[in-house]
N, C-alpha and C positions, 0 to 999 in steps of 0.2 A: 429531423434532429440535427441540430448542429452545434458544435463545440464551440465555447467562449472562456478565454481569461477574467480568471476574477477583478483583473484590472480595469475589466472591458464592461462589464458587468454588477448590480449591486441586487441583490435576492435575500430579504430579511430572514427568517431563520423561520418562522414560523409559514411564510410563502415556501420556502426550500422544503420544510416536512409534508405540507400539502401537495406540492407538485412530484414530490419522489416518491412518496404513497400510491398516487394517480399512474405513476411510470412517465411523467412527463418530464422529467428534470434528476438527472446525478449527478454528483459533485466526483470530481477525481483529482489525486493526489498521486505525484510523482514516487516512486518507490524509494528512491534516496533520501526525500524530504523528508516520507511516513518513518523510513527508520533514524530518520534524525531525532524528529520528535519522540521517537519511542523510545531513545537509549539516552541521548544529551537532553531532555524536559522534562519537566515535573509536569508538563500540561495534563498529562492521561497517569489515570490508576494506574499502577502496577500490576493489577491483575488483567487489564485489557491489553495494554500494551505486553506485559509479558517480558520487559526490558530484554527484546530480544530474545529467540526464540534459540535456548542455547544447547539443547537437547538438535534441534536440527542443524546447528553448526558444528559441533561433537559428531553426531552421526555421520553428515559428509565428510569434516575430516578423517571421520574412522574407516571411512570405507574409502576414502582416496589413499589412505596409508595402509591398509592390509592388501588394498589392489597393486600397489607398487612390489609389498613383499612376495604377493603371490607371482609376478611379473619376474621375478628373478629366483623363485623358486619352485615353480610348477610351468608356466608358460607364459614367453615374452606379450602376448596381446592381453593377458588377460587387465593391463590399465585401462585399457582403452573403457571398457565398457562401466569398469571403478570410475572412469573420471569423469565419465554422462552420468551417469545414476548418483555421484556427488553434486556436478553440475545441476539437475535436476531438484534435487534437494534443498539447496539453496536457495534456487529461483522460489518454490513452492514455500518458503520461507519466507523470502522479501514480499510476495504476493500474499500471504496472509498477513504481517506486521499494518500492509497498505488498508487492510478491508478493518482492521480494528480502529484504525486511525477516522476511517469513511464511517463505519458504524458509532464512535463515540461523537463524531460531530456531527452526526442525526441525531443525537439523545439530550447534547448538551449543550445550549445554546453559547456561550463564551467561548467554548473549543470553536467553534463551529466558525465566531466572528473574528476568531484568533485568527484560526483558518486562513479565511476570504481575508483579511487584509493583507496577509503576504503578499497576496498578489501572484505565487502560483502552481494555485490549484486551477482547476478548469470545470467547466460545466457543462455536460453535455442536455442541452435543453430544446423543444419544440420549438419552430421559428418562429409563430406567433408568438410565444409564450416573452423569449427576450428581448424583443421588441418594448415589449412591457418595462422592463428593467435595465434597461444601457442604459449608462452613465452620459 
C-alpha cells in the first residue's frame, strides 16, 4: 500500500466504493480540512457533520476550567492532568468530525468529486491498483 495525492491520482467514485469495500484503497482527509468542511459548508447534512462537535468543546473547556480552579484551591498539579484529559478530548473530536467527512464521501458521489478535486486529500491504495489510475 501506498499513499497518493489526489492530484496524483483520478479514482471514479464508483472504482473507490469497490476497492474500499475490498480493503484495497481509503481516501484520507486532513483534520483541518474535514473541520472546515464541516463548520464553514453546506457540502454535508447537519446531522453528519454535526457542525462541530460542541458538546466535546464544552466539555474540554469545562474541565480545563474546573482543573485550573482546583489548581488553586485543592492542589497546584492537579492542571496538569485537566489539561491532558481536555487535550485528549479535543483530539477525539477533530478525529471523529474526519471519519464523517470519509463516511459521507463513500455514500455520496458529488461529495466525494468535490472531495478529490481539491486536490488534498490522499489515498492510501495497493501499488498495482494506482498504477491503474495516475494521471
Amino acid at each position: 500500500m501506498k499513499i497518493v495525492y489526489s492530484n496524483q491520482i483520478k479514482i471514479p467514485h464508483s472504482d473507490y466504493v469497490t476497492m474500499n469495500l475490498n480493503g484495497q484503497c481509503n481516501l484520507g482527509v486532513p483534520n483541518d480540512l474535514a473541520e472546515k468542511i464541516a463548520v464553514e459548508t453546506n457540502l454535508m447534512p447537519g446531522s453528519l457533520a454535526g457542525k462541530k462537535n460542541w458538546v466535546g468543546i464544552f466539555l474540554s473547556l469545562g474541565i480545563m476550567a474546573y482543573s485550573i480552579y482546583l489548581s488553586f484551591t485543592f492542589a497546584w498539579w492537579i492542571f496538569i492532568p485537566g489539561w491532558l484529559l481536555a487535550g485528549i478530548i479535543s483530539l477525539r473530536n477533530r478525529k471523529n468530525t474526519s471519519k464523517d467527512v470519509l463516511k459521507y464521501a463513500l455514500e455520496n458521489q458529488e461529495f466525494y468529486n468535490l472531495l478529490v478535486a481539491s486536490g488534498s486529500v490522499s489515498f492510501q491504495i495497493d501499488d498495482k491498483l494506482s498504477q491503474k489510475y495516475e494521471l
